[in-house]
N, C-alpha and C positions, 0 to 999 in steps of 0.2 A: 230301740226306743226312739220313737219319730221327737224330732227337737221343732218345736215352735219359738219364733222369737219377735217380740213385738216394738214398732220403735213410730214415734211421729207424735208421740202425747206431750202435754205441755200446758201452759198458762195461754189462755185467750180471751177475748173480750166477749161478751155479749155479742151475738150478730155475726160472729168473725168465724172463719172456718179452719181446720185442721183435717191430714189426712191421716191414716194411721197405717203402717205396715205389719205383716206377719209372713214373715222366711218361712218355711217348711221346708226339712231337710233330716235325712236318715228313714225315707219312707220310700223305699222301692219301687212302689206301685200309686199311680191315680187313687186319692183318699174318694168317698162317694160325694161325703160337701166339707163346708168350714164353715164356721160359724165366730160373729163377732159378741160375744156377752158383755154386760158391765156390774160392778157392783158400789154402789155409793157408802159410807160407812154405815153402819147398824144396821144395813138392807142387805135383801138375798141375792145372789147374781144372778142379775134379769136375760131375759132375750134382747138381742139387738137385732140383729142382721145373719143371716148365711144365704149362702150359695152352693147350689152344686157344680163340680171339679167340673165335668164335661159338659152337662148339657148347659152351664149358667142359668139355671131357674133361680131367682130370687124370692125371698122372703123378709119382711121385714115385720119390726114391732110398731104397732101402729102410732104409738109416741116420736117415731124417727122420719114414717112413712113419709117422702115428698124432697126429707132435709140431708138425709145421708144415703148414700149408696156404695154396696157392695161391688166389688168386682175381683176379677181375678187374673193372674198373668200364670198360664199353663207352663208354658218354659222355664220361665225364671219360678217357678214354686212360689209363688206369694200372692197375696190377699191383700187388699185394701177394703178402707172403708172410707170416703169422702165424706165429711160431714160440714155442712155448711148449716150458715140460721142457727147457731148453735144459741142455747140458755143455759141459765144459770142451773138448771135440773138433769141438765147434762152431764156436769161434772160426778164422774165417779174413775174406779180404774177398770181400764178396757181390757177386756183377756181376747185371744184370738183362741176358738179351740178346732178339732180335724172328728170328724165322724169318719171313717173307715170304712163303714158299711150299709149299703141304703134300710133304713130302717120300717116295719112296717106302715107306721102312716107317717105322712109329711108334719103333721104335727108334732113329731118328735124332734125335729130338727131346734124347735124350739124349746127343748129342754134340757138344761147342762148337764144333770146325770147322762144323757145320753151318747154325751162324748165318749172320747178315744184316753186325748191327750190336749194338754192346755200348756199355752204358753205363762209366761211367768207376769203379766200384766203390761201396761203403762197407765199411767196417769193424766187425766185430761181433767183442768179444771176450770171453768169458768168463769171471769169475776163481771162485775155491772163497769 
């Protein structure tokens, strides 16, 4: 069972940035991407961000596009997500999830059924 663990959520101002980690670990082999989701309460978990493991193509959701960035450290198993400019519509809790397998179109990367396995969240919230 691959284990995801997410950590770097927290309370921040308007304007002010946070980074977010996710460990991957118990997964033998290069997953094909990662993906960062959010879900705010009463809403659905959106798209954020992924990347794929080897080659780093990025994808973002166009509400993030410019402010956050994905990246990845192959060695150490881990995911970030840099988010800077952050707003108050940002605030939701961040899940980090692992696709396994490249899936037929690239648009899938941005759909959370799509995943493997999901880490267990953190919490990123915004105030003014």
């Amino acid at each position: 069972q691959v284990q995801l663990v997410e950590s770097g959520g927290g309370l921040v101002q308007v304007g002010g940035s946070l980074r977010l980690s996710c460990a991957v670990s118990e997964l033998p082999f290069s997953p094909y991407a990662m993906g960062w989701f959010r879900q705010a309460p009463e809403k659905e978990r959106d798209f954020v961000a992924a990347i794929t493991w080897n080659g780093g193509t990025t994808y973002y959701d166009e509400s993030v596009k410019g402010r956050f960035a994905i990246s990845r450290d192959i060695a150490g198993k881990t995911v970030y997500l840099q988010m800077n400019s952050l707003k108050l519509e940002d605030t939701a809790v961040y899940y980090c999830a692992v696709r396994l397998s490249a899936p037929s179109m690239d648009y899938f990367l941005r759909v959370a059924d799509r995943y493997n396995d999901w880490g267990q969240g953190t919490q990123v919230t915004v105030s003014a």
